[in-house]
N, C-alpha and C positions, 0 to 999 in steps of 0.2 A: 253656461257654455265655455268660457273661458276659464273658469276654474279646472273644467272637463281637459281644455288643451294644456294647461298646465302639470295637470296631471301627468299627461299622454308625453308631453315633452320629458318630465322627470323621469318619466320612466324609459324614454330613449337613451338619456343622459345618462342615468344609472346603469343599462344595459351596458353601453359603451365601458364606461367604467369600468366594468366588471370582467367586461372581455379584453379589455387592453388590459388590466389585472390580471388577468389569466394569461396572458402570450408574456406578461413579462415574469411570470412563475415560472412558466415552460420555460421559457425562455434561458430562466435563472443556471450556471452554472453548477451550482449546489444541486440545484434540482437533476438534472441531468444525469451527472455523477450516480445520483442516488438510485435513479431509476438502474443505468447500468448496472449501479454492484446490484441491484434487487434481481435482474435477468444472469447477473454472473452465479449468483449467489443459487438462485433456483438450479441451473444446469448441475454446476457443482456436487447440489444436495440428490442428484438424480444419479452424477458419478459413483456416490462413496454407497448409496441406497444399490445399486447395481452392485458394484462393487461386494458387500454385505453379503447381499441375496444370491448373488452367483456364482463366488466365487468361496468367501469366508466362510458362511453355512454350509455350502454342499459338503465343505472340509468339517466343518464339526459333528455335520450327521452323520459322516462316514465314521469318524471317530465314536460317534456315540452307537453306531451300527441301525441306524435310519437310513432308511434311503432318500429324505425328504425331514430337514429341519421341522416343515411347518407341520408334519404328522406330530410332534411331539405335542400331547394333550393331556389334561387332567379329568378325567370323567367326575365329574360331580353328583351325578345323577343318573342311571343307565336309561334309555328312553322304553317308557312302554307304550305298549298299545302305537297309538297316534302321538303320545305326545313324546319328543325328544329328546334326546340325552341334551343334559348340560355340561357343556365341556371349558375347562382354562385354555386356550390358545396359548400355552407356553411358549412354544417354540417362533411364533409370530410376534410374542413380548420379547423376548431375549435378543431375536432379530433386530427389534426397535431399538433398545438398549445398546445392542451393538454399533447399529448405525448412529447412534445420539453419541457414542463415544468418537466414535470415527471422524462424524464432523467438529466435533468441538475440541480434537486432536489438530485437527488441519487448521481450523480457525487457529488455534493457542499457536502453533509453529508460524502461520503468517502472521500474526500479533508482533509476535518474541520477534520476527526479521524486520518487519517494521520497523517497532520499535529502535531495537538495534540499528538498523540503515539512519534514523532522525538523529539519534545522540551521536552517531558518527559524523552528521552533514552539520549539527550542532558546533560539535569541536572545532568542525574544518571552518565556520563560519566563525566563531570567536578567537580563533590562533592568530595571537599578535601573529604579524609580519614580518617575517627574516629581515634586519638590514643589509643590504647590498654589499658584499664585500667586494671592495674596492681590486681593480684589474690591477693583475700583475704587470708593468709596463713592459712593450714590445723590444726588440733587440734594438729595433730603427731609434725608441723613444730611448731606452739607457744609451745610447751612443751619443745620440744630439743631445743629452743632459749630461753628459761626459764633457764633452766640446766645450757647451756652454761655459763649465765649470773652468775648463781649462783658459777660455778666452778671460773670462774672468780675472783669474789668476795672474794671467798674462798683461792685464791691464791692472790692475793692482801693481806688478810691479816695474810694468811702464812710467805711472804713479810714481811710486816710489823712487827711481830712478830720476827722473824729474825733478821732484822736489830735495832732493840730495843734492844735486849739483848746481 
């Protein structure tokens, strides 16, 4: 019986565990982050795949005098009877190719700014220090250092005057 409740306890404990392990995964920063770019990331791949197929193909099958990229096929086989032609989906591969291009065009150009924006914030983070160059003094400050000088002067040869006589 008691072995039984020790069990049943370890196994609540372990639960616990596992579930406070988990909210502080979710929970995690990193985690977070990673999910978002995975949902940025998908959208994106939906943009340039759109993009591709709607815009980029209609243009090459006109070019190629198709009315429809994805008609472009390679009959491998003509079908008889019941059974089917075999056919290449060229124009559905080249599609893909293109789109694989596209995104790993846009990936490499946010890589390359990245990167670039890091070795700029790099620099700006390692850049000794300008030292302070020292204020020009005000007209008020050269006038009372005028003065001073002058009293000075003046008592010097107050001084002087003194000890001569």
């Amino acid at each position: 019986m008691k072995k039984n409740k020790d069990a049943a306890q370890h196994a609540v404990s372990g639960a616990k565990n596992f579930i406070s392990g988990f909210k502080a995964f979710i929970g995690n920063k990193n985690v977070m982050n990673m999910a978002i770019g995975v949902v940025i990331a998908q959208t994106f791949g939906k943009i340039v795949t759109s993009l591709v197929d709607d815009i980029i193909m209609p243009l090459l099958a006109l070019g190629m005098g198709k009315a429809d990229f994805s008609e472009i096929v390679w009959t491998l086989r003509e079908a008889e009877g019941d059974t089917p032609a075999v056919v290449m989906n060229a124009g559905v591969f080249i599609s893909s190719i293109i789109n694989f291009l596209f995104v790993a065009l846009c990936l490499f150009i946010v890589v390359k700014a990245l990167t670039s924006a890091q070795k700029r914030m790099e620099k700006l983070r390692n850049k000794p220090e300008e030292p302070e160059q020292p204020k020009e003094p005000t007209t008020e400050e050269k006038t009372l250092a005028a003065l001073e000088n002058i009293e000075s002067i003046l008592a010097n040869i107050a001084e002087n005057k003194d000890s001569l006589s």
